[in-house]
C-alpha positions as CSV (number, residue, x, y, z in Angstrom):
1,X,115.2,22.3,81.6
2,X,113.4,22.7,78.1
3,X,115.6,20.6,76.6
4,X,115.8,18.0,78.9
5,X,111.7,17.2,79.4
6,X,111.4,16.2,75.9
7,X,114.2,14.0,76.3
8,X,112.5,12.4,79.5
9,X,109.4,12.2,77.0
10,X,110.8,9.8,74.4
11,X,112.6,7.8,76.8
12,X,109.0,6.9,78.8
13,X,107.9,6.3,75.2
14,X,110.7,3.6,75.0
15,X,110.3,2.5,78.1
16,X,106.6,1.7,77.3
17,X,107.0,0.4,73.9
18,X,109.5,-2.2,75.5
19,X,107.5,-3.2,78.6
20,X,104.7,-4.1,75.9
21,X,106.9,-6.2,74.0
22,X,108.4,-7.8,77.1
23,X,104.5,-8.2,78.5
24,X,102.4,-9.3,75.1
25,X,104.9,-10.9,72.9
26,X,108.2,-12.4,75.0
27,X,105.8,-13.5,78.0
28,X,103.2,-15.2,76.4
29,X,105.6,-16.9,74.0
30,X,108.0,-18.2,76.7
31,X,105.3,-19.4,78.3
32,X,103.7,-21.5,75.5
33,X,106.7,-23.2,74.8
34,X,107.5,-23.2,79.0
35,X,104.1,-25.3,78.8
36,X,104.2,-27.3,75.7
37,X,107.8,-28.5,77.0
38,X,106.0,-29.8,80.3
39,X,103.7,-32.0,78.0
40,X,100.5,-29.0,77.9
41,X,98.7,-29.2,75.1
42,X,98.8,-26.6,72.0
43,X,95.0,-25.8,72.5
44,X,95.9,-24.9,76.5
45,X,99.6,-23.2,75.3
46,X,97.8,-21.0,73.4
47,X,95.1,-20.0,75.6
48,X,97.2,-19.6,78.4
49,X,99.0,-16.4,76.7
50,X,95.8,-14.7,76.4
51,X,95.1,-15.2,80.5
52,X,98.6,-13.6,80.8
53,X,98.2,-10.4,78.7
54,X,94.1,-9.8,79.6
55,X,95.6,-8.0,82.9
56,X,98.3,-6.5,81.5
57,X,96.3,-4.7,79.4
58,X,93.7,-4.0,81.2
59,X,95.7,-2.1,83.9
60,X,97.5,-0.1,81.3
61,X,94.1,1.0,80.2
62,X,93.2,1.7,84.1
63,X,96.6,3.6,84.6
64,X,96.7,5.7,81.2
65,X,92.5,6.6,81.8
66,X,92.2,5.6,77.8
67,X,92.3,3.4,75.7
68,X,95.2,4.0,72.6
69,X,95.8,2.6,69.7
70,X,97.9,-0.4,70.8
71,X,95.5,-1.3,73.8
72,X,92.7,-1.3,71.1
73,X,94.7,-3.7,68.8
74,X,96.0,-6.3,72.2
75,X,91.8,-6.0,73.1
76,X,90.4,-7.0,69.4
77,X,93.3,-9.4,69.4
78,X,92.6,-11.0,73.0
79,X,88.6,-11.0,72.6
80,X,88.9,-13.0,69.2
81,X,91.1,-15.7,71.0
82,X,88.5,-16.2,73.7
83,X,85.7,-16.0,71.2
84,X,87.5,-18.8,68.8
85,X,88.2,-20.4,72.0
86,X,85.1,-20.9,73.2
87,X,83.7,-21.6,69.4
88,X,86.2,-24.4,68.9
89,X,88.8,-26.6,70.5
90,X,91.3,-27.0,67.3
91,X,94.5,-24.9,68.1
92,X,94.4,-24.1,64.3
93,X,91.7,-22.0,65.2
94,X,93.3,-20.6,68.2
95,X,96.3,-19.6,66.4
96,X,94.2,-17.6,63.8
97,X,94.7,-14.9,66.1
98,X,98.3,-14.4,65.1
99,X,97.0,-13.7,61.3
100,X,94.4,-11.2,62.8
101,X,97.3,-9.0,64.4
102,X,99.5,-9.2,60.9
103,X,96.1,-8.4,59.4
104,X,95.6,-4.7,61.3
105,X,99.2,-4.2,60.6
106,X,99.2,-4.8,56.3
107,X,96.3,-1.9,56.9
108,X,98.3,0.1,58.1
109,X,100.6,-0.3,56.1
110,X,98.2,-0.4,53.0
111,X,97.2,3.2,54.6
112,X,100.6,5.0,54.8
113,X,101.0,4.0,50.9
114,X,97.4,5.4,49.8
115,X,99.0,8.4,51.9
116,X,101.8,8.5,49.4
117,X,99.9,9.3,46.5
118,X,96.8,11.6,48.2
119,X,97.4,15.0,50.0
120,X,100.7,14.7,52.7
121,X,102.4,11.3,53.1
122,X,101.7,9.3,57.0
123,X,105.5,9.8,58.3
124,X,104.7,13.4,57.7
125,X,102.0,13.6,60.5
126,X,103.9,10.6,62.3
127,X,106.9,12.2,62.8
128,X,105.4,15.8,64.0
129,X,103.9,13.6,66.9
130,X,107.5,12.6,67.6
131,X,109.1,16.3,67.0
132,X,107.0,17.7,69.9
133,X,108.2,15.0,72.2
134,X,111.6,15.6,71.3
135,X,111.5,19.3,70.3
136,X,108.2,20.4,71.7
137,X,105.5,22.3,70.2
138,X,107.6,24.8,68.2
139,X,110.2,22.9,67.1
140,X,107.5,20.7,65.7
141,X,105.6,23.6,63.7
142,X,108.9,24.2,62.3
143,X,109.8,21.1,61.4
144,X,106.5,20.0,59.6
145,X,106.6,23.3,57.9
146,X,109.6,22.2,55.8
147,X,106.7,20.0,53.5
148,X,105.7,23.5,52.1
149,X,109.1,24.8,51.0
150,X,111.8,21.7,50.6
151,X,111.4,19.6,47.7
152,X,113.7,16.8,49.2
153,X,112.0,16.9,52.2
154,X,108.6,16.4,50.5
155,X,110.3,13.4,48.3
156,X,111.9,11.8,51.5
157,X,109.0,11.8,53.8
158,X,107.0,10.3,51.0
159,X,110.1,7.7,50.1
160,X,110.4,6.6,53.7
161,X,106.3,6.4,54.1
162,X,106.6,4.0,51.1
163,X,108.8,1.6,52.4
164,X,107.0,1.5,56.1
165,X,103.8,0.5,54.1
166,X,105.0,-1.8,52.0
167,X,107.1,-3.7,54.4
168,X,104.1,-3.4,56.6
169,X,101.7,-4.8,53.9
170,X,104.4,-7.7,53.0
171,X,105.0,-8.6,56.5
172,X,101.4,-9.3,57.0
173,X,100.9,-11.0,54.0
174,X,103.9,-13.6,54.7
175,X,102.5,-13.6,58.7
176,X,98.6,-15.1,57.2
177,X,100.6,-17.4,55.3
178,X,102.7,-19.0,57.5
179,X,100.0,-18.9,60.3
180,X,98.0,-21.5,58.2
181,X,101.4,-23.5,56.7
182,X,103.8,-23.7,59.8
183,X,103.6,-26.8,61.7
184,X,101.4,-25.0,65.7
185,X,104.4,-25.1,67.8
186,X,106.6,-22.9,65.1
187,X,103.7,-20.8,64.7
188,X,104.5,-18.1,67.3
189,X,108.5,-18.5,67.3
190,X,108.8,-18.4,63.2
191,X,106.0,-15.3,62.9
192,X,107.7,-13.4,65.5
193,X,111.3,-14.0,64.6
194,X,110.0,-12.8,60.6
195,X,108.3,-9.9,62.5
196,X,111.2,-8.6,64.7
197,X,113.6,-9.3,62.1
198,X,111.6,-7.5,59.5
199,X,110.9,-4.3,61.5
200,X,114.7,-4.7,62.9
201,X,116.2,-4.1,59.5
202,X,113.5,-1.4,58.5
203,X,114.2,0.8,61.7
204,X,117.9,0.7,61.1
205,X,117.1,1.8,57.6
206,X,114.7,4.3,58.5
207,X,117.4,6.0,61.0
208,X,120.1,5.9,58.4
209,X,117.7,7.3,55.5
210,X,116.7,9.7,58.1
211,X,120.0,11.1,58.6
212,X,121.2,11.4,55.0
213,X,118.4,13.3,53.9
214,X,118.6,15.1,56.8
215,X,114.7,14.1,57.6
216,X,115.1,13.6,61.4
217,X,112.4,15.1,63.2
């Protein structure tokens, strides 16, 4: 039984990651290019994905009784939109709100490298959250308390932190910059493809890396 509950733990955490993908990315960009194939215009396509998600989020914040991290990104992301929105009727503007995202994730990402080089790297502190789902509260003291007397295991979690924040800090870089070069209607299919992609090939490095250095929390 104590085994299987932190099991049943990550896989809820999967299960939600994946609903909000499926609810604030894949939704929301099906139906822009659903609409701008019917003859909707990019203004109207790109307000129409904020409409979708509003509820979404709002009743995972009514479910959950808080308000986490990601909810507190989707809100800031979702009232900019309506504010540009209202302020102007140029999709350009509207689409701003893609850069905003990529802008909260290049600081984080700019974060977890400061992290490197000051006191104990982010993955450190990351990965005890996921320990105790998967090992629970023990297993997670044990396995954070490696940092004090394995030297690999202090140069991994702060070789692994590295890439995650500069891969972060690229990605939004190249997300700003394409945001205000890519023709509106490639906006959220190129951005997202580059995001996915990007974090895609990180993960699978990050599990492998992980595993050879014996890391895995």
């Amino acid at each position: 039984m104590t085994v299987q509950q932190p099991d049943m733990g990550l896989r809820r955490v999967v299960r939600a990651n994946v609903r909000n993908v499926i609810f604030e990315v894949v939704v929301p960009m099906a139906l822009f290019y659903g609409l701008r194939a019917a003859g909707v215009s990019q203004w109207w396509a790109l307000m129409s994905g904020v409409l979708v998600v509003a509820p979404y989020v709002l009743w995972t914040i009514v479910r959950n009784r808080r308000i986490d991290l990601i909810a507190m990104v989707t809100l800031s992301v979702l009232v900019l939109s309506v504010v540009l929105g209202l302020l102007s009727d140029d999709p350009r503007t509207l689409a701003i709100r893609e850069g905003w995202t990529a802008a909260l994730g290049g600081l984080f990402g700019a974060w977890m490298l400061v992290t490197v080089g000051l006191g104990k790297p982010a993955q450190l502190i990351l990965g005890r959250t996921i320990a105790e789902v998967k090992r629970g509260a023990e297993g997670a003291r044990a396995w954070a308390a490696r940092w004090d007397t394995d030297a690999r295991f202090r140069r991994g979690m702060r070789i692994d932190t590295a890439a995650w924040g500069g891969v972060l800090l690229a990605g939004a870089v190249a997300h700003v910059v394409l945001v205000y070069v890519l023709p509106i209607d490639l906006i959220s299919l190129v951005t997202n493809v580059v995001w996915f992609g990007s974090l895609a090939l990180l993960i699978a490095w990050h599990v492998w890396y992980l595993k050879k250095e014996n890391l895995d929390a």
